[in-house]
VOKOL-126117 format. One record per residue (C-alpha): residue in three letters; residue number from 0; x, y, z. Coordinates in nm, 2 decimals. Last residue first. Layout:
# residues N
   resn   resi        u        v        w
    Ala    NUM        X        Y        Z
...
//
This chain:
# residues 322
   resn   resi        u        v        w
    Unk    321    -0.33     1.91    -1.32
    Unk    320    -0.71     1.77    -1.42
    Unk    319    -0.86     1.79    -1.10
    Unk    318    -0.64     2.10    -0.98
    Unk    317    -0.90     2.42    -1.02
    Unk    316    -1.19     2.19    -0.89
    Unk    315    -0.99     2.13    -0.53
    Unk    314    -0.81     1.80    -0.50
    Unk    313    -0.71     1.77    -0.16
    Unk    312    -0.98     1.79     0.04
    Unk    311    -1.24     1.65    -0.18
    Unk    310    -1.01     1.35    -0.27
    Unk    309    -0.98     1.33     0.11
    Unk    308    -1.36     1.31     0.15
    Unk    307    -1.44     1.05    -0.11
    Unk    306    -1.12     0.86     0.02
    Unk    305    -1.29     0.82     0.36
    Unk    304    -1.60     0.76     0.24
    Unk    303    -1.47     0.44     0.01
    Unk    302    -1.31     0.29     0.34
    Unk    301    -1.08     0.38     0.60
    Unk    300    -1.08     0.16     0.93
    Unk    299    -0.72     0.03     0.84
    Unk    298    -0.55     0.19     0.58
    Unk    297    -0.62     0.50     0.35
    Unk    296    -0.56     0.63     0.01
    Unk    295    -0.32     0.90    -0.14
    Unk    294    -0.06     0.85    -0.37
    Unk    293     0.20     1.14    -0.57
    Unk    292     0.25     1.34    -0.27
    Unk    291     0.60     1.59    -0.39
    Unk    290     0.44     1.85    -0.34
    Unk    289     0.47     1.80     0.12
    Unk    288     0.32     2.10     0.29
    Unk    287     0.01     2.15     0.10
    Unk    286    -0.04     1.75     0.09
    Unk    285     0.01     1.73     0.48
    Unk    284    -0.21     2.03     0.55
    Unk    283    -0.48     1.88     0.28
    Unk    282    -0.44     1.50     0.45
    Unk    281    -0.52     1.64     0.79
    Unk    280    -0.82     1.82     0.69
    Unk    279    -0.93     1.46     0.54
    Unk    278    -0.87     1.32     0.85
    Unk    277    -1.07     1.51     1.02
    Unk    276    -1.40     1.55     0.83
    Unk    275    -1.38     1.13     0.84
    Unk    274    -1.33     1.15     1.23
    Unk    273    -1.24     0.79     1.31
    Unk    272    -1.41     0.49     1.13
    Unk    271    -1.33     0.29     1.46
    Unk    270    -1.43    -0.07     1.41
    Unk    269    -1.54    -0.27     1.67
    Unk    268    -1.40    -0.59     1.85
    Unk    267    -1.11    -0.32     1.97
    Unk    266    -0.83    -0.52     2.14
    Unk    265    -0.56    -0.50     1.85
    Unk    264    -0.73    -0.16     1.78
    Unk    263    -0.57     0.01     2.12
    Unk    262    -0.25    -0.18     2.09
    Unk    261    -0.23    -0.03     1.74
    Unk    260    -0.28     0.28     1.91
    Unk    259    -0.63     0.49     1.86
    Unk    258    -0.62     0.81     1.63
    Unk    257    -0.89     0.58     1.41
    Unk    256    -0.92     0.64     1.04
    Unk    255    -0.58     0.49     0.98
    Unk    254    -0.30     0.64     0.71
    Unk    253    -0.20     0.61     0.31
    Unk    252     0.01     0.89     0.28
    Unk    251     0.24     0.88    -0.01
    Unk    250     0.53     1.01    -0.20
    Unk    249     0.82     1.04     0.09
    Unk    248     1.11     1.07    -0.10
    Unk    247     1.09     1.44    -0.08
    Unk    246     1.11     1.37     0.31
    Unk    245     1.46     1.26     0.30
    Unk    244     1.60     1.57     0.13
    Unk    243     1.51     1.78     0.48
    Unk    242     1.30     2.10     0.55
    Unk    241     0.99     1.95     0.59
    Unk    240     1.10     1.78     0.89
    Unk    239     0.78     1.52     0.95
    Unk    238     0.79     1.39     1.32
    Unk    237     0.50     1.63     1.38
    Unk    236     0.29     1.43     1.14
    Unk    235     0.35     1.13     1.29
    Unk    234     0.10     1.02     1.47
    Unk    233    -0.19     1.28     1.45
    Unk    232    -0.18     1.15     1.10
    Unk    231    -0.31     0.82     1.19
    Unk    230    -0.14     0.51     1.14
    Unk    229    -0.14     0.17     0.93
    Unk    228     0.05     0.36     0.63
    Unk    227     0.37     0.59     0.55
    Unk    226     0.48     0.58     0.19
    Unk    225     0.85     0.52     0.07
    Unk    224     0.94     0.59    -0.35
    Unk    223     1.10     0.44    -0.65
    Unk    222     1.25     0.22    -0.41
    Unk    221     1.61     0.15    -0.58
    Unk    220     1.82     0.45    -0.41
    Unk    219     2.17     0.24    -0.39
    Unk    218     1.97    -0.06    -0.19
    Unk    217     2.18    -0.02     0.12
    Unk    216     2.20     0.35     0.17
    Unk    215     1.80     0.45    -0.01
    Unk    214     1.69     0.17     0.29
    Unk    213     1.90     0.34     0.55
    Unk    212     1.79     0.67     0.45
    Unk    211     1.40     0.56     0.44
    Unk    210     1.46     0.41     0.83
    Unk    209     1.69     0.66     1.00
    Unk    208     1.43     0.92     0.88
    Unk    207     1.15     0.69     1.02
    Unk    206     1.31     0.68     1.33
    Unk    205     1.44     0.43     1.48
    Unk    204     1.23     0.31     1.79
    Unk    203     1.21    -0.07     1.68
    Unk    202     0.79    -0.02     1.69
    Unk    201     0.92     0.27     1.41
    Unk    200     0.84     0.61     1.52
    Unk    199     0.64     0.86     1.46
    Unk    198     0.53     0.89     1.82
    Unk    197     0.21     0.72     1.85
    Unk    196     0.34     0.45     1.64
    Unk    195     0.47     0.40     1.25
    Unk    194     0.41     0.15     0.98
    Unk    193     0.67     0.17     0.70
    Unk    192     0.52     0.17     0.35
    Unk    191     0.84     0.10     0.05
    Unk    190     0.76     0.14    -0.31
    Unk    189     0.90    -0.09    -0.60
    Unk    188     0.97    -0.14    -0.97
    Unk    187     1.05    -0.44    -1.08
    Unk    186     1.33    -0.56    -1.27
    Unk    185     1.37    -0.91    -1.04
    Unk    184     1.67    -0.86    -0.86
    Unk    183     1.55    -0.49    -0.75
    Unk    182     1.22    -0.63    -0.64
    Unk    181     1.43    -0.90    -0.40
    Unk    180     1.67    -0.63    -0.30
    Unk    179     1.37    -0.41    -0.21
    Unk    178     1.17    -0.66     0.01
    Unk    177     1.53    -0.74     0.16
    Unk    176     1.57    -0.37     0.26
    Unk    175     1.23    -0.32     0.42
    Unk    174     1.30    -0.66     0.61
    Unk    173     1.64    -0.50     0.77
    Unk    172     1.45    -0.16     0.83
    Unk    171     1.19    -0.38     1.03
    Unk    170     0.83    -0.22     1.10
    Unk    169     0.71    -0.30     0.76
    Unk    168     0.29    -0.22     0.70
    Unk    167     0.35    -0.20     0.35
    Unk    166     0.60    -0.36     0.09
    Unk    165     0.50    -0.25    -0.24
    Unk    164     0.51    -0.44    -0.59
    Unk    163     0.51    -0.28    -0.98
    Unk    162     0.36    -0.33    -1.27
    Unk    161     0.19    -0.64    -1.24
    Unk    160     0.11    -0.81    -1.54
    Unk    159     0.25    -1.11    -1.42
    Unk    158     0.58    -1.29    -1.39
    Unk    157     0.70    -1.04    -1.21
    Unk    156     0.44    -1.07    -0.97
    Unk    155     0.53    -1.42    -0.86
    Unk    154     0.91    -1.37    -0.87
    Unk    153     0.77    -1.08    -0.59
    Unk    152     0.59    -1.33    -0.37
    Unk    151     0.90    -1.59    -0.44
    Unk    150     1.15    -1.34    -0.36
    Unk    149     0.98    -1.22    -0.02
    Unk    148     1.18    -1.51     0.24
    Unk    147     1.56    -1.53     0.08
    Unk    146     1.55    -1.08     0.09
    Unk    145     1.43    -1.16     0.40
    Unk    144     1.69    -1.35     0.50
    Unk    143     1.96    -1.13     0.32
    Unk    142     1.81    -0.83     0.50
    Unk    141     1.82    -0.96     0.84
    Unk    140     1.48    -1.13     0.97
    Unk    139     1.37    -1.06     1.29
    Unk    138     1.02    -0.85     1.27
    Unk    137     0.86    -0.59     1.50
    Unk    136     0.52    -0.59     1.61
    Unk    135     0.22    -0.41     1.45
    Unk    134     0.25    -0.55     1.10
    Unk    133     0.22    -0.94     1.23
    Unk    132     0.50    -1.17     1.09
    Unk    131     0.64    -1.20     0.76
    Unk    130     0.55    -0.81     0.66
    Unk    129     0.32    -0.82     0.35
    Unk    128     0.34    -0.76    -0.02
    Unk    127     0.11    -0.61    -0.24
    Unk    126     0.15    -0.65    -0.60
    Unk    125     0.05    -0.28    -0.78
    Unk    124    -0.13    -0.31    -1.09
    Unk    123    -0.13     0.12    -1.18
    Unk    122    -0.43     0.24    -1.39
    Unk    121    -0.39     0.57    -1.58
    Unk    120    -0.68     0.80    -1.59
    Unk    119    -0.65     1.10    -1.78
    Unk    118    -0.51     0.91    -2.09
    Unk    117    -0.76     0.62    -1.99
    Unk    116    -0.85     0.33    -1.80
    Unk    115    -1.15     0.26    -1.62
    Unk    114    -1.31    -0.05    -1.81
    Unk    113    -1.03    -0.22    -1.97
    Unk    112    -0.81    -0.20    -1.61
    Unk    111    -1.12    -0.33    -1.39
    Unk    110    -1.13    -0.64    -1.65
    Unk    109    -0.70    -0.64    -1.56
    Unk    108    -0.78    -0.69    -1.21
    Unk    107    -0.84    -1.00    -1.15
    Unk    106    -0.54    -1.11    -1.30
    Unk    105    -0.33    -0.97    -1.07
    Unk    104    -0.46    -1.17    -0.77
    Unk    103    -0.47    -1.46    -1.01
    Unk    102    -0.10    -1.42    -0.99
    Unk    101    -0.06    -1.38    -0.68
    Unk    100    -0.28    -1.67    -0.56
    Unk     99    -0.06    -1.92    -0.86
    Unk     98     0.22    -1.85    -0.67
    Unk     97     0.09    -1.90    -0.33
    Unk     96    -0.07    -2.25    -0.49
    Unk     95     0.28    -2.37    -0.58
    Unk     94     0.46    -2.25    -0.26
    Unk     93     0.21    -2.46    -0.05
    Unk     92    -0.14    -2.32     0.09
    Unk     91    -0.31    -2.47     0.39
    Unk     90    -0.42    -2.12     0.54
    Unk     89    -0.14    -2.14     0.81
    Unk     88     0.09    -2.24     0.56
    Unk     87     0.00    -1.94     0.37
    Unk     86     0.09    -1.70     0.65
    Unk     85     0.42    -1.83     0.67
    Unk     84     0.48    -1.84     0.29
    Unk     83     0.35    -1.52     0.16
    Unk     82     0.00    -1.39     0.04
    Unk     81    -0.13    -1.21     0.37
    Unk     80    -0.17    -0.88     0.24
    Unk     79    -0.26    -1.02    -0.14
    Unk     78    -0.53    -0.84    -0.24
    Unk     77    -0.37    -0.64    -0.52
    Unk     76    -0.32    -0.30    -0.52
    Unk     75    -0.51    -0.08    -0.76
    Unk     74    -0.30     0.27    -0.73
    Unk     73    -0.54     0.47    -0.94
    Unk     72    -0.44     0.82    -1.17
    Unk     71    -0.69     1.12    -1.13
    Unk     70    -0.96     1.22    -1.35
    Unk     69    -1.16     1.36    -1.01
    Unk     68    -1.51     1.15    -1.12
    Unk     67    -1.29     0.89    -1.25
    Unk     66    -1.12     0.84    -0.91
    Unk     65    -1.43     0.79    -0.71
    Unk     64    -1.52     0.56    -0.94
    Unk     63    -1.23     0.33    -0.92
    Unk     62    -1.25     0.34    -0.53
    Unk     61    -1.65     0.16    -0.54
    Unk     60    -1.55    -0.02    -0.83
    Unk     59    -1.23    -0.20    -0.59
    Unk     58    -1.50    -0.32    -0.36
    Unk     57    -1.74    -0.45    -0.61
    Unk     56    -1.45    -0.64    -0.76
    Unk     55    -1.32    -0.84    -0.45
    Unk     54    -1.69    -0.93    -0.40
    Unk     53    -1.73    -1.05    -0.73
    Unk     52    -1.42    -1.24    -0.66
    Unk     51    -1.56    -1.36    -0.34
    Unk     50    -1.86    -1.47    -0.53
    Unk     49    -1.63    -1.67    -0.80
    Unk     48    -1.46    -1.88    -0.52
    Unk     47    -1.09    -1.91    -0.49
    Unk     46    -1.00    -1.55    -0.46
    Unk     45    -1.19    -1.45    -0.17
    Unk     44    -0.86    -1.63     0.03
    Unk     43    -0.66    -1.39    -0.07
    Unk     42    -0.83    -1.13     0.20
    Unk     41    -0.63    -1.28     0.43
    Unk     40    -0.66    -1.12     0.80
    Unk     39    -0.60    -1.44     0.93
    Unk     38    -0.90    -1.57     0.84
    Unk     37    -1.11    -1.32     0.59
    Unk     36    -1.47    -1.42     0.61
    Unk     35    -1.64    -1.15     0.47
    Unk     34    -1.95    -0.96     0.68
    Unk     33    -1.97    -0.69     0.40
    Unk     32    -1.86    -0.38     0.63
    Unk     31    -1.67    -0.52     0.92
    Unk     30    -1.42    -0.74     0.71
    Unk     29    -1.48    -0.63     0.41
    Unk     28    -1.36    -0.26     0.51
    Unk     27    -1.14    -0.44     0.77
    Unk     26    -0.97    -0.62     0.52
    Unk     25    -0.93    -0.37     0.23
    Unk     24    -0.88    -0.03     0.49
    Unk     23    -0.89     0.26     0.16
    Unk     22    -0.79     0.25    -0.21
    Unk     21    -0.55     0.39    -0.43
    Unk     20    -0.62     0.80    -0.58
    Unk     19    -0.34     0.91    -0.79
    Unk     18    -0.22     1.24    -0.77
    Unk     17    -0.05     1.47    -1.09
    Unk     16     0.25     1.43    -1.30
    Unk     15     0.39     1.09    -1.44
    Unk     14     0.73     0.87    -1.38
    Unk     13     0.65     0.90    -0.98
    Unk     12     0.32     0.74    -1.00
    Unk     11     0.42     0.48    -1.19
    Unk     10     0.25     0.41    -1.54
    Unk      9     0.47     0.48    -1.84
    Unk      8     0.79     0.34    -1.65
    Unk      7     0.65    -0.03    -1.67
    Unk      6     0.80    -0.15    -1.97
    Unk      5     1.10     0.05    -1.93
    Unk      4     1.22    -0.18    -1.62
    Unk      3     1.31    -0.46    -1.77
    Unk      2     1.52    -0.30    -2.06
    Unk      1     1.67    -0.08    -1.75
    Unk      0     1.75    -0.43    -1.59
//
C-alpha cells in the first residue's frame, strides 16, 4: 500500500505547505444560477452530453481562476455527488455505466489540469463521494455494509487518475468509517466531511469530536484529514475546542452561505446566497484560530463570489505565495 500511495503524496493538501482554494455550492450554483437540469440533485448527469460538459467546465474556470490570481493550490472535485448505486438506479444507470460516470468524471478534468497547473499551483483530482441516502438525514448502514456499498465508487477512482476521494455531507459515523475502509483497501488517499446542524452536531447527536475520533479509532488514523461542509459557520463554530488534538485534524472548512437549517432550505424554492461579507469574516476568525486549514471552498448556496471573498479574507497580499 505505501508503493500505492507514493504516487499521489506530491499533491495532497496535507503533504504540501500553504491553502488550496476548491470550489463553492456545484448543484445549486448550476442549479439556480445556469438553469441546469440536475434530477436528483445529480450533477453526473451533465456528463453525457458535450454542452453539459462545457457547462461542467465553465463552472470549474470560474474557481480555477480565482486560484491563479492568489497562486494557491485547487481542490477540483469531481461531479459525482450523486454517483453511487441507489441514486443511480433512480437515474437508470447500472454498475457498469456508474463506473464508467466516475471515471469520465475524472477525465474531464485532466484539460483543466494542463491549463492551470504549475509549481505554485498544484492541481488536486479529488473523487467525490456521496452519503447513500439524503445528506441531511441520518443513514443506517454499519461500517462493513457501507464499507460493501462505496467500494465500487472508489474502485472506480482508483482506477483513474484521481488522486484522492472524499466522503462529504456524512451524517453516520458508521458510514464515515466504511467510506474510509473502502479508500484504505484500495491505496487511496482519503478526506472525511461530516455535515453538522444548528448545534454542531451530528443529525445522530454525537458530536463531531466523538465523530473524527471514532473514525481515526477504527480506521488506525487512515483519513489524511476531516473537513466540515453543508452548514454555516454560525453552526458550529462554537462547538470547535481549539485547545484539543482532535481539531488539528480538522483541515477544511467548506460551509453554506445561508445561516438557515437544513429543514429551513429543504423547503426554500429560492436560494439563500447568505451574507457573502459575512461569511468571509467568519472563515478569517476560523482560519486565524485553526493553522492547520489546508482547504477552503463552500457548499450549498456558495458560488464563485463567495470564494472570491474568502480568498480575500484569508489570504492577505503578504501570504499569497506562503
Amino acid at each position: 500500500m505505501e508503493q500505492q500511495l507514493a504516487k499521489y503524496r506530491h499533491n495532497l493538501p496535507f503533504s504540501r505547505r500553504g491553502t488550496f482554494l476548491s470550489d463553492g455550492g456545484m448543484e445549486t450554483a448550476l442549479i439556480f444560477h445556469e438553469g441546469a437540469e440536475l434530477p436528483h440533485f445529480a450533477s453526473f448527469v451533465l456528463l453525457s452530453s458535450s454542452e453539459g460538459r462545457r457547462q461542467l467546465l465553465r463552472y470549474y474556470t470560474r474557481y480555477l481562476e480565482i486560484a491563479r490570481c492568489h497562486d494557491v493550490g485547487f481542490v477540483l472535485d469531481t461531479a459525482t455527488w450523486r454517483a453511487n448505486a441507489d441514486w443511480g438506479e433512480k437515474l437508470g444507470y447500472d454498475a457498469e455505466a456508474l463506473r464508467q460516470v466516475n471515471r469520465d468524471a475524472v477525465y474531464l478534468l485532466t484539460e483543466l489540469r494542463a491549463l492551470y497547473e504549475r509549481p505554485q499551483m498544484p492541481i488536486v483530482f479529488n473523487g467525490v463521494i456521496g452519503p447513500r441516502g439524503d445528506g441531511y438525514k441520518a443513514g443506517h448502514m454499519n461500517a462493513q455494509e457501507a464499507e460493501d456499498y462505496h467500494t465500487a465508487q472508489v474502485a472506480a477512482f482508483a482506477d483513474s487518475e484521481a488522486d484522492m476521494v472524499t466522503a462529504v455531507t456524512l451524517t453516520n459515523i458508521d458510514e464515515a468509517i466504511g467510506v474510509t475502509r473502502a479508500a484504505k483497501s484500495h491505496g487511496m488517499p482519503c478526506a472525511i466531511s461530516f455535515t453538522v446542524e444548528t448545534d454542531g452536531r451530528l443529525v445522530t447527536g454525537r458530536s463531531l469530536r466523538d465523530a473524527i475520533e471514532t473514525v481515526d479509532a477504527e480506521t488506525e488514523g487512515y483519513p489524511q484529514y476531516y473537513m466540515i461542509n453543508c452548514a454555516h459557520p454560525s453552526h458550529f463554530e462554537n462547538s470547535l475546542d481549539h485547545g484539543q488534538a482532535w481539531m488539528r485534524r480538522i483541515g477544511g472548512i467548506r460551509a453554506n452561505a445561508s445561516t438557515k437549517s437544513h429543514a429551513e432550505l429543504d423547503d426554500s424554492e429560492t436560494l439563500d446566497i447568505g451574507d457573502i461579507g459575512d461569511l468571509a469574516r467568519r472563515y478569517r476568525r476560523l482560519a486565524g484560530r485553526m493553522p492547520h486549514l489546508r482547504v477552503l471552498g463552500g457548499c450549498c448556496g456558495t458560488d464563485h463570489r463567495h470564494i472570491a471573498a474568502i480568498c480575500e479574507a484569508c489570504l492577505p497580499p503578504s501570504a499569497l505565495s506562503a
